[in-house]
C-alpha positions in Angstrom: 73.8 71.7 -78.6 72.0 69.4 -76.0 72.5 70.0 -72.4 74.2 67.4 -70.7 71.6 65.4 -68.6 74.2 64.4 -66.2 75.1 68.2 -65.3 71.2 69.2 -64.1 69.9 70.2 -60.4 67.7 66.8 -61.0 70.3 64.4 -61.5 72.3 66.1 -58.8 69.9 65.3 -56.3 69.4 61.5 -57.4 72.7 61.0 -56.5 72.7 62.7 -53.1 69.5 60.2 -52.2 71.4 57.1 -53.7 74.7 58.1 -51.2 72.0 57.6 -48.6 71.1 54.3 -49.2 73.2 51.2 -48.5 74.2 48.6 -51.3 75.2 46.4 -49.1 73.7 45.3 -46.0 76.5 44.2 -43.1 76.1 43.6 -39.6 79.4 44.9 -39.3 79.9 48.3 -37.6 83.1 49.3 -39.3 81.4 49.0 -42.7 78.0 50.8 -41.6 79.9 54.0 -40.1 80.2 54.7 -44.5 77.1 53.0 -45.3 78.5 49.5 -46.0 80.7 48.3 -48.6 79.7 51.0 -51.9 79.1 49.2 -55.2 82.0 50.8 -58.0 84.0 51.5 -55.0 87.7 49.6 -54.3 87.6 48.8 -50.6 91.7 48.1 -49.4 92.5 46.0 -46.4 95.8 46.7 -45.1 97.4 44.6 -42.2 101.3 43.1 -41.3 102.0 39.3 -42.5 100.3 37.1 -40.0 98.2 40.4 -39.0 94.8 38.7 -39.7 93.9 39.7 -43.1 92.3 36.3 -44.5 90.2 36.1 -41.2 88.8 39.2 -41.6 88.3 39.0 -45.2 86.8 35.7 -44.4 84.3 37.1 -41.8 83.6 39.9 -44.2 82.5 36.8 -46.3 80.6 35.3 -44.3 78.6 39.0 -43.4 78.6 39.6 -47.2 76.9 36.1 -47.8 74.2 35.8 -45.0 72.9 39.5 -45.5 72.7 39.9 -49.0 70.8 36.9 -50.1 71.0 36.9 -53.9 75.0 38.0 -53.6 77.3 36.7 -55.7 81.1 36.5 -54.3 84.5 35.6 -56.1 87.1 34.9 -53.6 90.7 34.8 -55.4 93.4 33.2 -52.9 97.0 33.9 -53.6 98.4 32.0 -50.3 96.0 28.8 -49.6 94.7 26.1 -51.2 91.0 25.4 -51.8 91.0 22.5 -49.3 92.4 24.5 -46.8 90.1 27.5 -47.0 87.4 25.2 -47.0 88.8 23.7 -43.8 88.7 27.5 -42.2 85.0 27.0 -43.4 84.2 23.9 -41.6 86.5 25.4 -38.5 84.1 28.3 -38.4 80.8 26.5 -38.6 79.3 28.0 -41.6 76.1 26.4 -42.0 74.6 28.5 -45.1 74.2 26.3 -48.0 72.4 29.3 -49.6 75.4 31.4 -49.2 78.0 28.9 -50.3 75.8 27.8 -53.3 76.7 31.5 -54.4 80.2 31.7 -53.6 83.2 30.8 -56.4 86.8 30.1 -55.3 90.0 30.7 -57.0 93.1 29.6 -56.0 97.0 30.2 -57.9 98.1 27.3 -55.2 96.1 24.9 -57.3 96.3 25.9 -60.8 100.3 25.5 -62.3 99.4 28.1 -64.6 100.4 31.8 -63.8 97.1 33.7 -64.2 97.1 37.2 -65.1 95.1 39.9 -64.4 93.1 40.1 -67.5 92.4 36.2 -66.8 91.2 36.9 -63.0 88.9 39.5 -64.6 87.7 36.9 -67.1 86.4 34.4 -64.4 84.8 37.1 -62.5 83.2 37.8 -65.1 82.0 34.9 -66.2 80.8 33.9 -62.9 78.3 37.1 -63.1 80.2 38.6 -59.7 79.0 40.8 -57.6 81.4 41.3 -55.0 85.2 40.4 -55.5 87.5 39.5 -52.6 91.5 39.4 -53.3 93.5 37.5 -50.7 95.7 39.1 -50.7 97.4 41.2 -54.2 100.4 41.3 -53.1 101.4 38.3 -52.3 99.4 37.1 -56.2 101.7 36.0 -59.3 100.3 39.0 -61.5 101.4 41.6 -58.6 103.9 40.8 -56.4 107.1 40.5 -58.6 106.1 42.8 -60.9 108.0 46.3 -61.5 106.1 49.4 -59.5 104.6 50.5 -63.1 103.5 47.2 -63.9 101.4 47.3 -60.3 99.7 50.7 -60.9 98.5 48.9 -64.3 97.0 46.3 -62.5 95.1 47.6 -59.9 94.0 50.5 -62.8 92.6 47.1 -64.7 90.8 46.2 -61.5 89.5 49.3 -60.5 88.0 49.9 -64.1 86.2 46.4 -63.6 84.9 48.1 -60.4 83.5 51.2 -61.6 82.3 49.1 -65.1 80.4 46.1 -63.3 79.0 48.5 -60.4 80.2 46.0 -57.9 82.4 46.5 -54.7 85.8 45.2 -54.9 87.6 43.7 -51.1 91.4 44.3 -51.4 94.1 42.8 -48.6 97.3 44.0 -49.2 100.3 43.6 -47.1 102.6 45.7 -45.3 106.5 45.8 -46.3 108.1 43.3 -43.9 109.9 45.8 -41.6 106.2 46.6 -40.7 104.6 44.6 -37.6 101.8 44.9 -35.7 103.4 46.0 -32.2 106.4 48.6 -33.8 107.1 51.6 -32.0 104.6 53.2 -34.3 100.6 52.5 -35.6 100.5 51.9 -39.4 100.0 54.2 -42.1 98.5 53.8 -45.9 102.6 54.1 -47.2 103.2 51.2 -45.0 102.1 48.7 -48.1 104.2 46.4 -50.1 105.0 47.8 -53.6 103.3 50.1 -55.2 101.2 53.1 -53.8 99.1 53.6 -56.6 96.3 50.9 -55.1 96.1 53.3 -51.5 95.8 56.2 -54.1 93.0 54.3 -56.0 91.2 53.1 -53.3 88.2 54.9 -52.1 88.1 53.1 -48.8 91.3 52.3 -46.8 91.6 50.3 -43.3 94.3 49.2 -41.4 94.0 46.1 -39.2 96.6 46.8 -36.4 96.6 44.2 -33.5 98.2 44.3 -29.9 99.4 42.1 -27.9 100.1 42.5 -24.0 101.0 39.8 -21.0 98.5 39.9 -18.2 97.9 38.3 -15.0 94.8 36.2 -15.4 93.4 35.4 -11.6 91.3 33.0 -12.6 94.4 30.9 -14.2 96.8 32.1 -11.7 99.6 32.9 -14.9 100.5 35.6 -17.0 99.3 34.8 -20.1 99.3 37.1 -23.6 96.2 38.6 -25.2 95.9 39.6 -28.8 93.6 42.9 -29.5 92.9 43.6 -32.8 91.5 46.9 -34.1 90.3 48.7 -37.5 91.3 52.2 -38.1 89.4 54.1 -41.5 91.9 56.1 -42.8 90.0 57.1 -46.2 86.8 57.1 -46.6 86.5 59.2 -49.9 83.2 60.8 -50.7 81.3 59.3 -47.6 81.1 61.0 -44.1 82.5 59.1 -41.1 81.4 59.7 -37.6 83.7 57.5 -36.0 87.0 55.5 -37.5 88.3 53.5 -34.8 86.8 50.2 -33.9 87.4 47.1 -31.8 87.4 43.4 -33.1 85.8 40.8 -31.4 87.5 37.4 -31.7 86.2 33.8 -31.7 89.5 31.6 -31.1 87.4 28.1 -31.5 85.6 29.4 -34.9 89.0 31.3 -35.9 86.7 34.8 -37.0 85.8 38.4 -36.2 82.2 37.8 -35.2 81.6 41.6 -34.3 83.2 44.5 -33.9 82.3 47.8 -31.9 83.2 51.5 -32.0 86.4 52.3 -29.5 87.5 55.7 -28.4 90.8 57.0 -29.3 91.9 56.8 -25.7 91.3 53.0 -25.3 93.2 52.7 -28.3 96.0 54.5 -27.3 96.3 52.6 -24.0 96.6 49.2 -26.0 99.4 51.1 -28.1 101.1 51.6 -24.9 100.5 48.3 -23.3 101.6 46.2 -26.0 104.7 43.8 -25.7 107.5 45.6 -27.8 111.1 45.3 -27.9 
């Protein structure tokens, strides 16, 4: 019988020198602290409604786009129209024609048809994809009104795509609606809508918590309310993290996350305890 090739000291240690190098470049520091986003790998997003999900995953577009320059990205939109994401494009100055030359958008608010899974797959497919963005699942007419089981299919379907096309797969997903960002309490992976089997499937997992608190701005003489918004990595499976905890920086003119930085857990837990909260 022949020895597997896969099970030798060799091939062991071409895969230790691939985890070292990054498939993606980013300029994002969140996405660096694991190497960037991994190709095969299912990367979930998980925020409150209103929490800022399609700006990030926009700005994670944009970073995508302008440092990788022969990407290819399917975006799949479950809660806009095509005209209006292209108007959060021209609100945000993109000025890539590179980038968007290799970018295809889907949207179920513009086709009457109800597309399935397998039919999302198909036009990935075809459009020779190498990074797929879903905004968001759960709010999509193959997910959201579908029984638990029927979820865990779909995300299985997905994932296989994943692993089989070598790409890396964005994911924003919801929390249930009793979750929002300034709770008595920061948000956990069971905080999603529906079914758990896409946090269990997921190599990577984030949660996009932000905080808002009333200040007294000297310069405007008034109290007025600012919005933080932070990233916390709660799985990061098979790649080291040094840090997990990271800041957002905001353009409110462009509408994105331009940057982030690394926060420590203290400053975090002071904007916990600042925040507005009934």
């Amino acid at each position: 019988m022949s020895k597997n090739p896969k099970y030798t000291v060799e091939y062991l240690k071409i895969l230790k020198e691939q985890k070292k190098t990054r498939d993606l470049t980013s300029n994002f520091t969140l996405l660096n602290a694991h190497n960037g986003l991994r190709k095969g790998k299912l990367h979930l997003f998980l925020a409150p409604t209103s929490g800022g999900k399609s700006t990030l995953g926009r700005s994670l577009l944009f970073d995508a786009l302008d440092n990788n320059p022969d990407l290819k990205v399917f975006v799949y939109l479950s809660e806009e129209s095509e005209d209006n994401f292209l108007k959060e494009l021209a609100d945000s100055d993109y000025e890539n024609q590179n980038g968007l030359d290799r970018l295809t958008v889907y949207s179920e608010i513009d086709n009457d048809d109800k597309i399935s899974a397998n039919k999302l797959l198909f036009l990935m497919e075809e459009s020779e994809t190498d990074l797929l963005i879903i905004d968001n699942i759960t709010t999509a007419h193959f997910y959201q009104d579908q029984k638990t089981q029927v979820q865990g299919i779909v995300v299985n379907k997905i994932k296989n795509i994943c692993v089989r096309r070598n790409i890396p797969v964005i994911v924003m997903a919801h929390t249930g609606a009793e979750v929002t960002d300034n709770m008595r309490r920061t948000i956990e992976s069971n905080d999603i809508r529906g079914s758990k089997t896409i946090v269990n499937y997921a190599e990577f997992l984030y949660v996009l918590q932000s905080f808002s608190s009333d200040e007294y701005d000297s310069l405007m003489r008034k109290r007025i309310t600012r919005i933080y918004s932070t990233i916390v990595i709660k799985k990061s499976r098979g790649e080291h993290c040094d840090h997990q905890l990271f800041f957002l920086k905001y353009d409110s003119q462009k509408r994105i996350y331009f940057a982030d930085r690394e926060m420590e857990f203290q400053e975090f837990k002071n904007l916990f305890k600042e925040r507005n909260h009934l």
